[in-house]
C-alpha positions in Angstrom: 107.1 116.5 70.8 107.2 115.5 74.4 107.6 111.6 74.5 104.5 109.6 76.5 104.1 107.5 79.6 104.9 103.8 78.3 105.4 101.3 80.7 106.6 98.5 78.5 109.8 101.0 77.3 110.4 102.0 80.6 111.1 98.2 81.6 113.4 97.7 78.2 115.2 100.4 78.7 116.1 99.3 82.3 116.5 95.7 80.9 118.9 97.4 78.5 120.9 99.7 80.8 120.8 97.6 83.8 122.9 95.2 82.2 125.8 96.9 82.5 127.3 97.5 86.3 129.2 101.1 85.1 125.9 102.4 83.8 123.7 101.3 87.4 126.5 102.9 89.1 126.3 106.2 87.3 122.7 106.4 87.9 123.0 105.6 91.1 125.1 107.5 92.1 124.4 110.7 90.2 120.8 110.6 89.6 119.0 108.1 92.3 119.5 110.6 95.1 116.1 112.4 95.9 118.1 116.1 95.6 118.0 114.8 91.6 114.4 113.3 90.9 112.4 114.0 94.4 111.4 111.2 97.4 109.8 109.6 95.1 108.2 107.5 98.2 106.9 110.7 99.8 105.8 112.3 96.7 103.7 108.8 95.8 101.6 109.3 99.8 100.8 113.2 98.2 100.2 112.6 95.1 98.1 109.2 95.5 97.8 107.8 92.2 95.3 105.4 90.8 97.4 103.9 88.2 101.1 103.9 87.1 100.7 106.5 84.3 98.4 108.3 86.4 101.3 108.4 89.1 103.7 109.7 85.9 101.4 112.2 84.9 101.1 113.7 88.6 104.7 113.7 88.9 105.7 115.9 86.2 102.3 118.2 86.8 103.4 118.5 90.6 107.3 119.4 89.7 106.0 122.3 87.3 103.8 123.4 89.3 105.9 123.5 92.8 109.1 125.2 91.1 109.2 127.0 94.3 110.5 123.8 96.4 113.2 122.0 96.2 113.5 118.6 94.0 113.3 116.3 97.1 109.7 117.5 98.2 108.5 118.4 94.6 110.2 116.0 92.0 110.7 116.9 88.2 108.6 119.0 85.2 108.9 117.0 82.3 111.2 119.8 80.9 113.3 118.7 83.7 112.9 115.0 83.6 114.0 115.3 79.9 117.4 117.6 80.7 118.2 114.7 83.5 117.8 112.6 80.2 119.9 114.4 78.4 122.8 114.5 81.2 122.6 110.7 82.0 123.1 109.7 78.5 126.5 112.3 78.4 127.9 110.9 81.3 127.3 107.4 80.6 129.0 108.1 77.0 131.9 109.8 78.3 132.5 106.0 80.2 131.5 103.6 77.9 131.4 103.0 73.9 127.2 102.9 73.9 125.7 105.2 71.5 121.7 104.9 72.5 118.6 107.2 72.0 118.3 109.7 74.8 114.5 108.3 74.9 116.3 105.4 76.3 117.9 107.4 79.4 114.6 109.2 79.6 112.5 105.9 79.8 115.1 104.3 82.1 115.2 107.1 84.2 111.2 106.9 84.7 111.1 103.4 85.5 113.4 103.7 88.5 111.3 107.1 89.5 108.0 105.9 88.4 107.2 102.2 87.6 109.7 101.1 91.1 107.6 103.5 93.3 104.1 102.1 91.9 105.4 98.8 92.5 106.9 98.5 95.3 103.8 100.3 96.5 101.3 97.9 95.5 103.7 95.0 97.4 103.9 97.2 100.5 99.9 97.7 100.2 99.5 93.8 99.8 102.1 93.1 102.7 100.3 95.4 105.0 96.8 93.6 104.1 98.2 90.6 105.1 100.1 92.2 108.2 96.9 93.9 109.3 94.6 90.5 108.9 97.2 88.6 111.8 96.1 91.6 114.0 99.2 94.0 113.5 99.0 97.9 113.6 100.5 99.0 110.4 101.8 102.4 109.9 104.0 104.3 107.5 107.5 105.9 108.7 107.9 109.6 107.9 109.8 110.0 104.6 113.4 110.6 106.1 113.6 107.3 108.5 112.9 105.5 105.5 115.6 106.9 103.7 118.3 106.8 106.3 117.0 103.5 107.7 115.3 101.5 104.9 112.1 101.0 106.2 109.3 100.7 104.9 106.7 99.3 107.0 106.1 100.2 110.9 104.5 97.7 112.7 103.2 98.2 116.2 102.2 94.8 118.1 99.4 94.6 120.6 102.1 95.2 124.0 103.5 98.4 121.8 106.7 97.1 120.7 107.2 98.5 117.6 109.4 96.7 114.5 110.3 97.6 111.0 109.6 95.6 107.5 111.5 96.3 104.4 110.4 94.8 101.4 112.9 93.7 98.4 112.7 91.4 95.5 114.9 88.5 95.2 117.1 90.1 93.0 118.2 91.9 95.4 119.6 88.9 97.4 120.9 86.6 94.0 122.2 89.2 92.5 126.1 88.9 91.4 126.6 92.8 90.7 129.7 94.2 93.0 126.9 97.4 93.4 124.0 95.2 94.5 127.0 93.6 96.9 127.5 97.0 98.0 124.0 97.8 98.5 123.6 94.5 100.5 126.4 95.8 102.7 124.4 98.9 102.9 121.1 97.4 104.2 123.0 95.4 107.4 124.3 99.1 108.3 121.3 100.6 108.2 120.2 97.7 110.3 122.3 98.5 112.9 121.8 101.6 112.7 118.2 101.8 113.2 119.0 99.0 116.0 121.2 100.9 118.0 119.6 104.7 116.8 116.2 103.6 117.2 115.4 100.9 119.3 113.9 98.2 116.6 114.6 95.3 114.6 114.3 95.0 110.5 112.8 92.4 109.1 112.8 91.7 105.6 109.6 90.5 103.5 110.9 88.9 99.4 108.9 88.9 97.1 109.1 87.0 93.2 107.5 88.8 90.2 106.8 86.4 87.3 108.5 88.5 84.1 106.5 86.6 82.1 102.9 87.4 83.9 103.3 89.5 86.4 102.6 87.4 89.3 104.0 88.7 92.7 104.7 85.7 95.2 106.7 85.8 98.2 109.5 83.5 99.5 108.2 81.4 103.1 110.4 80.3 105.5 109.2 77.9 108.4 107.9 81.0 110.6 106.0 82.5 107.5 107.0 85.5 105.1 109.1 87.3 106.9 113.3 87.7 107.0 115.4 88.2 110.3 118.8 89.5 109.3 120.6 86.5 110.6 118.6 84.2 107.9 120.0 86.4 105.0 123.4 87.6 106.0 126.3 86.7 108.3 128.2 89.4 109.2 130.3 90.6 112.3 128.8 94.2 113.4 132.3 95.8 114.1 133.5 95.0 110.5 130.9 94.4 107.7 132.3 94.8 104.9 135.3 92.0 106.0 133.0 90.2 107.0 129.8 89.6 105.1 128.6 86.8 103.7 125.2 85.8 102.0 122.9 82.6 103.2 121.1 80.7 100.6 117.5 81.4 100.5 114.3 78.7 100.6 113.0 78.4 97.3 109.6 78.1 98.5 107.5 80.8 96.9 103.8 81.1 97.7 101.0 84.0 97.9 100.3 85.7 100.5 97.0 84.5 102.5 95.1 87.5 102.7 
């Protein structure tokens, strides 16, 4: 019996898993490349969901159908999805003493390819909508400059320059996990690289989700919702990693005005 869409074990299990550093590690680094489940941002503009489950269920129809492509452009069956299960719950046991069901891996796996996606697309919708209303051009980048750069949002301004917005949660910049350290490093080298291979500047939008409601707000600084890199990281180009240091955020988190 094939297990069902449920967003409330897919956020357990990652609550679960994502406790432990070695386990994040292993899936990121064996099973959060898009040669494993699919560009998961690309395959949410073709598939176009109208709900999170709805996104799931287009997923794993769009993999078994597409077995012609490769997993970046056509993502997982469910037959496959399940097998990834089945190998990430191996490998993490081969590390660590944890003996969970594979529904758990399977679950886990889903809310990193399915419930992040929907998420993070809703916020980039909403940041957009607010973009757009202060008389911005908003585009998307194609699928591959997001994933080498980290972009998410193009934004062109009336005189044509064009800049970048990423959007991350505050996690992302509190966190005390060496691998969200080393993905911090990550995003100021993919600033400079998209600086120097590119042309344009990052800027970085933060957003809070109540775990008790829901709620998305954003974090405000005094010029309004948005991040230069300066005002989250110090860091000398030439040497990052020796260098880097994080800057303490405002705690002033409102709603966007749209």
């Amino acid at each position: 019996m094939q297990l069902l869409f449920n967003k409330e074990e897919c956020l357990n299990s990652k609550a679960l898993l994502g406790k432990n550093s070695i386990i994040s590690t292993i899936w990121r680094n064996y099973f959060a490349p898009s040669n494993r489940i699919g560009n998961c941002t690309n395959l949410y503009r073709v598939l176009k969901p109208e709900s999170c489950e709805d996104f799931y269920n287009k997923y794993i129809e769009y993999g078994r159908l597409h077995s012609e492509l490769p997993i970046s452009k056509k993502g997982l069956s469910y037959d496959e999805l399940f097998s990834l299960a089945e190998r990430y719950k191996k490998i993490v046991e081969e590390k660590i003493k944890v003996n969970y069901d594979v529904s758990v891996y399977f679950y886990d796996a889903l809310c990193h390819i399915i419930v992040e996606t929907w998420d993070g697309q809703q916020n980039e919708r909403d940041f957009i909508k607010f973009l757009t209303n202060l008389g911005y051009k908003c585009s998307k980048f194609d699928g591959k400059i997001d994933a080498e750069y980290g972009v998410d949002i193009k934004v062109t301004r009336g005189d044509g320059r064009i800049s970048a917005i990423q959007i991350k949660p505050i996690s992302f910049f509190k966190s005390n996990r060496s691998d969200v350290q080393s993905d911090r490093i990550n995003l100021c080298k993919k600033y400079e690289d998209a600086y120097k291979n590119l042309g344009f500047k990052t800027y970085y939008a933060i957003y809070v989700k109540d775990k008790a409601t829901g709620e998305i707000t954003w974090v405000k600084n005094g010029n309004g919702y948005r991040f230069r890199i300066n005002e989250l990281f110090n860091y000398d180009p030439n040497d990052i990693r020796g260098t880097f240091t994080r800057v303490s955020l405002p705690e002033i988190y409102e709603k966007l005005p749209v």
